[in-house]
C-alpha positions in Angstrom: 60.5 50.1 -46.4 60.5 53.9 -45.9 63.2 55.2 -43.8 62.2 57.4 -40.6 63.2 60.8 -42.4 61.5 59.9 -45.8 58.2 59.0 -43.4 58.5 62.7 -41.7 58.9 63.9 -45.3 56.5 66.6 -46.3 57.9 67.8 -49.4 55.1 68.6 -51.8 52.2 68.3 -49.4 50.3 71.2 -48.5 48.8 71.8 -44.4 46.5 74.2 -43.6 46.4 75.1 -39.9 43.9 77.4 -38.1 44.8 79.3 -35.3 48.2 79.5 -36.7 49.5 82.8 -36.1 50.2 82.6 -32.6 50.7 80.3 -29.8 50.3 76.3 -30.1 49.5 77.0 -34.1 52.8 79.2 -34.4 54.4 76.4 -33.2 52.8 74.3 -35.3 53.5 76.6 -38.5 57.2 76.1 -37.9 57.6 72.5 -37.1 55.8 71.6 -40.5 57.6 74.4 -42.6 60.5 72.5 -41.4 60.2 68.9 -42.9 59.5 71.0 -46.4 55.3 71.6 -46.0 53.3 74.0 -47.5 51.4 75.5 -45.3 48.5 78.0 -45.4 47.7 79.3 -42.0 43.8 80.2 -41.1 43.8 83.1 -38.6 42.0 86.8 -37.5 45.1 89.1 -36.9 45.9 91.7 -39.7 46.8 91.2 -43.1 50.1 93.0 -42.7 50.9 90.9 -39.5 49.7 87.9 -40.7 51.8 87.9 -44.0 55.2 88.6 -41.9 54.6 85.8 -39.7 54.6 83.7 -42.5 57.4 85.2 -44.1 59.3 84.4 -40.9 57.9 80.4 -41.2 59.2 80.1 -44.1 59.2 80.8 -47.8 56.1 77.9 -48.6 53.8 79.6 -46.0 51.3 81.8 -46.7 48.4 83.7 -44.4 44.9 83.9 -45.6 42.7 86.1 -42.9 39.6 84.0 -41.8 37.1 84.0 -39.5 36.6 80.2 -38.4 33.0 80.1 -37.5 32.0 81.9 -41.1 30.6 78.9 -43.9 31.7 81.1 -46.7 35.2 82.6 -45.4 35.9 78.8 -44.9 34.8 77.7 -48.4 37.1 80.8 -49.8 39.9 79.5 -48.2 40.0 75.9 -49.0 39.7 76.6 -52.3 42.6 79.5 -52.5 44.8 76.6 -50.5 44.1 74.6 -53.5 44.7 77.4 -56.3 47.9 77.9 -54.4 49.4 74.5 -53.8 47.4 72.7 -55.6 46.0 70.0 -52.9 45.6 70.0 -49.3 47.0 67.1 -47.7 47.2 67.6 -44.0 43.9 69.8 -41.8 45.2 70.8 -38.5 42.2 72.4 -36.6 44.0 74.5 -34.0 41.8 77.4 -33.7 39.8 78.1 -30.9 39.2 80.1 -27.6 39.6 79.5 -24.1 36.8 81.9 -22.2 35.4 80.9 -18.4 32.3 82.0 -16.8 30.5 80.2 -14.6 27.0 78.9 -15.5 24.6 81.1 -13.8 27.0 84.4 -15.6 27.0 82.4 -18.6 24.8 84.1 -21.5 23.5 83.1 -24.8 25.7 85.1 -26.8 28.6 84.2 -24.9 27.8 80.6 -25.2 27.7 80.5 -28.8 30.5 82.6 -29.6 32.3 79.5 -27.8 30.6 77.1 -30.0 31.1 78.8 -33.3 35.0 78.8 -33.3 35.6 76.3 -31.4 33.3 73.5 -33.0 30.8 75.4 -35.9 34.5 76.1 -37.4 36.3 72.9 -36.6 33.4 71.4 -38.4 33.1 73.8 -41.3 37.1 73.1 -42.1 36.5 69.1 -41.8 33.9 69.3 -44.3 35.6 71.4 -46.4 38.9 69.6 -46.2 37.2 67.0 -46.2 35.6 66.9 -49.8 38.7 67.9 -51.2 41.0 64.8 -50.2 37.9 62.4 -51.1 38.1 63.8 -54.5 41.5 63.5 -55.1 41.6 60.5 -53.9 45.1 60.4 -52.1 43.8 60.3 -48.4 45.2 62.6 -46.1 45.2 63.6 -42.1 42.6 66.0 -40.4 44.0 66.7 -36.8 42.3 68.3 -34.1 43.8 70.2 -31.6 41.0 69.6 -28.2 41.8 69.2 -24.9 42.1 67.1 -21.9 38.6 69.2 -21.3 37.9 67.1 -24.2 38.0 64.3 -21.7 37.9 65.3 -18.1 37.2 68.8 -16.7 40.0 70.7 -15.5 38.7 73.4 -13.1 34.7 74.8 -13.0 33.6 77.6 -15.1 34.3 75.9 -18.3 31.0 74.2 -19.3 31.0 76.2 -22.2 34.5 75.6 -23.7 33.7 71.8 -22.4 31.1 71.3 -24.2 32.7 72.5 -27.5 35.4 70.0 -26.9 33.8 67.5 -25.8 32.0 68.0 -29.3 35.0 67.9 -31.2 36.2 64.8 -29.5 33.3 63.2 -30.9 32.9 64.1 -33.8 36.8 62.9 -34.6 35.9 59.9 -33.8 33.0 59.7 -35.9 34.6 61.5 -39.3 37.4 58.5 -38.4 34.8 55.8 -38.9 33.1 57.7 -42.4 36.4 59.0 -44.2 38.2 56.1 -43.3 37.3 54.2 -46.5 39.1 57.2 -48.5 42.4 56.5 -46.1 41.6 59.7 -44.5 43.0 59.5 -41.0 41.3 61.6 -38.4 42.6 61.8 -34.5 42.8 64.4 -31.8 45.7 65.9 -29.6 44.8 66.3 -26.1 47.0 69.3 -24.6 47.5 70.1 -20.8 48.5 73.3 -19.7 50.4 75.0 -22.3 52.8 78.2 -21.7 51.2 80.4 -24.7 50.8 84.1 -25.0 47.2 83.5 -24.8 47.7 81.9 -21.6 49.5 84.3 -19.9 46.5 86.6 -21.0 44.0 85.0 -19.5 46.0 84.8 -16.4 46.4 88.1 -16.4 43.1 88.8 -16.3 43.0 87.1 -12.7 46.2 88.8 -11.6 47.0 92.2 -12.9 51.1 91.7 -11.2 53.5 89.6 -12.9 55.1 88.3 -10.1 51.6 86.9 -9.1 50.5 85.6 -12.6 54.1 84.1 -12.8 53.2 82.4 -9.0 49.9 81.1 -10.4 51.5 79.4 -13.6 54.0 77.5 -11.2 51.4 76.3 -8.9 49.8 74.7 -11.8 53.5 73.3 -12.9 53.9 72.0 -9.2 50.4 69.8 -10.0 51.9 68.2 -12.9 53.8 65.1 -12.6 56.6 66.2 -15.1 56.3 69.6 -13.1 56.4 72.1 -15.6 54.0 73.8 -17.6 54.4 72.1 -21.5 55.4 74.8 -24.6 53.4 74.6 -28.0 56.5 72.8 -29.6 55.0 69.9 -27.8 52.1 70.2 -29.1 54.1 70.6 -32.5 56.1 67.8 -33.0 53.3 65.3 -31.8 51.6 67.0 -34.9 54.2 66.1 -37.5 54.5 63.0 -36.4 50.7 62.2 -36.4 49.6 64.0 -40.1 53.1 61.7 -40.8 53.0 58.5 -42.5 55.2 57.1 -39.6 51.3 57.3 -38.1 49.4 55.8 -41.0 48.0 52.9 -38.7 46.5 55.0 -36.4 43.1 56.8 -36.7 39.9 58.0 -34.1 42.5 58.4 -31.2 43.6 61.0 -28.9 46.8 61.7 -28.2 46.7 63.8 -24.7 49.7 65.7 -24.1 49.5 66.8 -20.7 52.6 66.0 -18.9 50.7 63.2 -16.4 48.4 65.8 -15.1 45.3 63.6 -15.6 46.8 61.1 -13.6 46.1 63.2 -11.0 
């Protein structure tokens, strides 16, 4: 029997993560670097930036610019993650955006813009993931981050973002039934309200003063049953431990990590 460190061992296995320059995918970036991954993070910002971010991960992480929604920026990817490392191990699908508009303001472009990064890309990367670890024939662990909008609405204005996670709910659960056959394990983590730069943009966007932005996040705290708002290494560790082999019983789940707020 394995020991609980040799389980969380990732030495020699390669995680790409999208999204991963910033915010819940950061976090991500540095839990895995940690416990000895390679890591190729997926993300928009510049070369320049991206390449010191991973510098600051750690010395086996490297950026690779991509545009989630794009087929062919996708495919380019994967297969410089594999030039690189020489597998690909562990997909964390992390990337996405978090826009509201109520319906009758909602337009077409809008609409799909939403669906393109959010589910277009998550698909794009499970598919191309995907084939590789069926071909090499070691299994492997595609994780997406969704949402508890994956499973309940949080607020109104969001039918477009719901309806891209609601998509990538179920389409986890189906890739768990197809890939399971090639032990590929494929689950979801559900986050709550997470204390991101991204967040505080959005907010901020609401309220232009920072003692009111800062007023609104703790309303939203005071809701939660743990009361406080939950921090991407949350999201992080659950991560690690579900790409882990301490998790290789568990497959087409969702983990939701939301502090008890849909209890409420």
């Amino acid at each position: 029997m394995k020991t609980i460190l040799q389980l969380l061992n990732f030495a020699n296995k390669t995680v790409i993560v999208t999204g991963g320059a910033r915010g819940i995918g950061l976090g991500i970036v540095k839990r895995f670097s940690e416990v000895g991954a390679n890591i190729m993070i997926a993300d928009t910002v510049d070369d320049g930036v991206g390449d010191k971010i991973a510098k600051k991960s750690g010395k086996h992480v490297r950026y690779f610019r991509c545009d989630v929604s794009s087929e062919e920026q996708v495919n380019i990817l994967v297969a410089a993650t594999i030039r690189l490392f020489g597998s690909i191990d562990v997909l964390i699908n992390n990337a996405g955006i978090f826009p509201s508009k109520p319906l009758l303001e909602t337009d077409l472009a809008f609409w799909e813009k939403v669906q393109a990064i959010n589910l277009r890309g998550s698909f794009l990367f499970a598919r191309a993931a995907g084939k590789h670890m069926v071909e090499m024939k070691e299994g492997g662990s595609i994780i997406q981050v969704g949402s508890i909008d994956s499973l309940h609405p949080s607020r109104m204005g969001l039918a477009a973002y719901d309806a891209s996670k609601h998509g990538v709910w179920g389409m986890v659960k189906n890739l768990a039934l197809e890939l399971a056959s090639n032990n590929i394990r494929v689950n979801m983590i559900a986050p709550g309200g997470i204390d991101t730069e991204g967040v505080r943009q959005d907010v901020g966007k609401i309220f232009k003063n920072k003692k009111e932005q800062d007023k609104a996040l703790q309303e939203f705290a005071n809701r939660v049953p743990l009361k406080r708002m939950g921090v991407p290494d949350d999201i992080a560790t659950a991560a690690v431990f579900l790409a882990s082999d301490a998790a290789s019983y568990i497959t087409g789940t969702a983990l939701v990590i939301d502090g008890g707020y849909l209890l409420t």
